[in-house]
C-alpha positions as a LaTeX table, in Angstrom:
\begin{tabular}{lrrr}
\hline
Residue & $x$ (\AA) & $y$ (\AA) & $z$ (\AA) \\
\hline
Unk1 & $-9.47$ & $-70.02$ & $-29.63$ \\
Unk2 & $-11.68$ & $-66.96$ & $-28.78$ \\
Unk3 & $-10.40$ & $-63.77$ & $-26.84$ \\
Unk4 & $-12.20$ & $-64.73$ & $-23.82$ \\
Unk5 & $-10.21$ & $-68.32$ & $-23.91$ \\
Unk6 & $-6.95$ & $-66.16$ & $-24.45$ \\
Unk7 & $-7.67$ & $-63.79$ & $-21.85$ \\
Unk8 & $-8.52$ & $-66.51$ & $-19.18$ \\
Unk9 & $-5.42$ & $-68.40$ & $-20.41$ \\
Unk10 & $-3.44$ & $-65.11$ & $-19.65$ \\
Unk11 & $-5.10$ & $-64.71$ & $-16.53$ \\
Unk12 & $-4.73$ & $-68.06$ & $-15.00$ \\
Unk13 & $-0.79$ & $-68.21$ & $-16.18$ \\
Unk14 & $-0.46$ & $-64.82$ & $-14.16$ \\
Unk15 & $-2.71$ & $-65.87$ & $-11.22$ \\
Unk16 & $-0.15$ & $-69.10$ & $-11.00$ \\
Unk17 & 2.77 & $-66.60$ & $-10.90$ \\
Unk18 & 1.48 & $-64.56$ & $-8.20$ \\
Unk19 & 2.52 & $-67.80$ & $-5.35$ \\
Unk20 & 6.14 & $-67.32$ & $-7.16$ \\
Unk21 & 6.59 & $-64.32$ & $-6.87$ \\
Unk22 & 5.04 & $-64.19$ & $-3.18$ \\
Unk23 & 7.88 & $-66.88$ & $-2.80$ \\
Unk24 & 10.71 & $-65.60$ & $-4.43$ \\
Unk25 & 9.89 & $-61.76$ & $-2.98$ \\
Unk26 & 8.87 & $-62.56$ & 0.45 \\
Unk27 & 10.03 & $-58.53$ & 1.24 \\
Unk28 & 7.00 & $-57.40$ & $-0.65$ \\
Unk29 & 4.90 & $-59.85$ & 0.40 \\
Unk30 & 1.80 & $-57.31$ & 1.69 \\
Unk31 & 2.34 & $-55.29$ & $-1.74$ \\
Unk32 & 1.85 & $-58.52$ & $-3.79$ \\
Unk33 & $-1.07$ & $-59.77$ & $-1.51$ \\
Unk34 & $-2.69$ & $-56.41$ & $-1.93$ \\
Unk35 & $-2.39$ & $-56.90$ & $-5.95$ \\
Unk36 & $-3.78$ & $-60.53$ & $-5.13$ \\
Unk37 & $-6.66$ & $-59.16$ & $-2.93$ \\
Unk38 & $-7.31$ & $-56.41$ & $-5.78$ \\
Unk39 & $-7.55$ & $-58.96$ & $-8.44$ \\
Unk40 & $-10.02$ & $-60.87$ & $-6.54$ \\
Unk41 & $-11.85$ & $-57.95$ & $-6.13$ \\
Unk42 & $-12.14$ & $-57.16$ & $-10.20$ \\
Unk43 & $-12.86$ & $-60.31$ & $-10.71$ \\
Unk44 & $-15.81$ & $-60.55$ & $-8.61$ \\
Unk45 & $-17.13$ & $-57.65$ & $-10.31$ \\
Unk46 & $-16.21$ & $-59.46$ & $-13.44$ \\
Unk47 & $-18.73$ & $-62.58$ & $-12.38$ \\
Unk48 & $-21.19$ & $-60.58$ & $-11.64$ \\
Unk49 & $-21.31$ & $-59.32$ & $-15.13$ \\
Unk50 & $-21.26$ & $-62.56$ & $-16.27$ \\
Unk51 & $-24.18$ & $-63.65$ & $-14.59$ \\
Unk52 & $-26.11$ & $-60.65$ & $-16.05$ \\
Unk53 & $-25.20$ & $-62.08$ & $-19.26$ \\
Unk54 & $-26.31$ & $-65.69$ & $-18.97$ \\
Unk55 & $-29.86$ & $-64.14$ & $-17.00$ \\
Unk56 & $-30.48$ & $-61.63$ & $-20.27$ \\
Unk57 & $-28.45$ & $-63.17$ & $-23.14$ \\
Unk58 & $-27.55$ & $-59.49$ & $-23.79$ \\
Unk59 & $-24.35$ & $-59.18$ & $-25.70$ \\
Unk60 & $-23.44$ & $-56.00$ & $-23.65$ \\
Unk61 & $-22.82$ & $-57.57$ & $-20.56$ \\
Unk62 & $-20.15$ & $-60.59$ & $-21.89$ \\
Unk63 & $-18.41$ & $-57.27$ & $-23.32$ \\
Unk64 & $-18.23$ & $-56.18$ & $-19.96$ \\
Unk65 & $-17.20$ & $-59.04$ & $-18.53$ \\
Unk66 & $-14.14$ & $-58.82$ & $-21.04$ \\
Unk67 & $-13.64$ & $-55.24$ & $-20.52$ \\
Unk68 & $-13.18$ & $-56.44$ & $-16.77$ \\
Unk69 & $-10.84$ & $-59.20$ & $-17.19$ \\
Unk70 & $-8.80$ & $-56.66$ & $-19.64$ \\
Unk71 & $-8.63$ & $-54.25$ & $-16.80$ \\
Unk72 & $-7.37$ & $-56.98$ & $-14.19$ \\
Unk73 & $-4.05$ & $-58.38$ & $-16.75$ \\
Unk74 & $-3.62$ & $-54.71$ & $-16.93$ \\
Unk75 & $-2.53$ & $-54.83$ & $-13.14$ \\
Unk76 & $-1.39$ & $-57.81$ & $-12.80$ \\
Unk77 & 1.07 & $-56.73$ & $-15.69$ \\
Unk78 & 2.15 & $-53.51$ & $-14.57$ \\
Unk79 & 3.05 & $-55.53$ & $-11.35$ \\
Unk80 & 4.61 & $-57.82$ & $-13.46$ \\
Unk81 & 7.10 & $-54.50$ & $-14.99$ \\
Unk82 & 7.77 & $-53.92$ & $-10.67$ \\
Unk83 & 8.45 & $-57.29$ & $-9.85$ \\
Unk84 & 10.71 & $-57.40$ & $-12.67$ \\
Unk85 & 12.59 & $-54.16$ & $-11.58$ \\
Unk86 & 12.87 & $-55.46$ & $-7.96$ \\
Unk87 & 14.68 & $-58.68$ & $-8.92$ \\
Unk88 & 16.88 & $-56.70$ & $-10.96$ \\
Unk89 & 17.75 & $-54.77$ & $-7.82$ \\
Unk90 & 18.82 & $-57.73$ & $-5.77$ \\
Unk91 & 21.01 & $-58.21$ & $-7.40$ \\
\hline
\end{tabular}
C-alpha cells in the first residue's frame, strides 16, 4: 500500500467519524461543522492540485497534493485530541 492509499484510508476513517461525533456531541455541533466545512475546503485545494498533476505529469504537484491531505488529518486530529477531552468532561 502506498502513502497516498494510507493517507486516504486515514482520511476517509476520520471523515466517517465526523457524523459520530456530530451525533454523540450535538453541544458542539457548529464547532465540528466548522472543522467539517474546513476540511472540505483543504480538500478542494487538494483536487485542484491533483488535477495539475494528471494535466503535466509533474511529480511536484502529486507531492502537493500529499502535502495537502497531510495538512487536513492534521486538523481533523487535533480535533480528534478536543473531542476526546470534551467526552472526558461529561462525564
Amino acid at each position: 500500500m502506498t502513502e497516498e492509499q494510507q493517507l486516504l484510508n486515514e482520511y476517509n476513517d476520520y471523515m466517517s467519524r465526523i457524523a459520530t461525533w456530530k451525533k454523540n456531541h450535538g453541544i458542539f455541533f457548529k464547532d465540528i461543522q466548522k472543522l467539517e466545512d474546513s476540511v472540505v475546503k483543504i480538500m478542494d485545494r487538494r483536487s485542484d492540485k491533483l488535477i495539475e498533476y494528471r494535466r503535466t505529469r509533474k511529480q511536484r504537484y502529486l507531492d502537493e497534493a500529499n502535502a495537502i491531505l497531510k495538512d487536513a488529518l492534521k486538523t481533523i486530529k487535533t480535533f480528534s485530541k478536543v473531542e476526546l477531552l470534551a467526552s472526558l468532561s461529561k462525564r
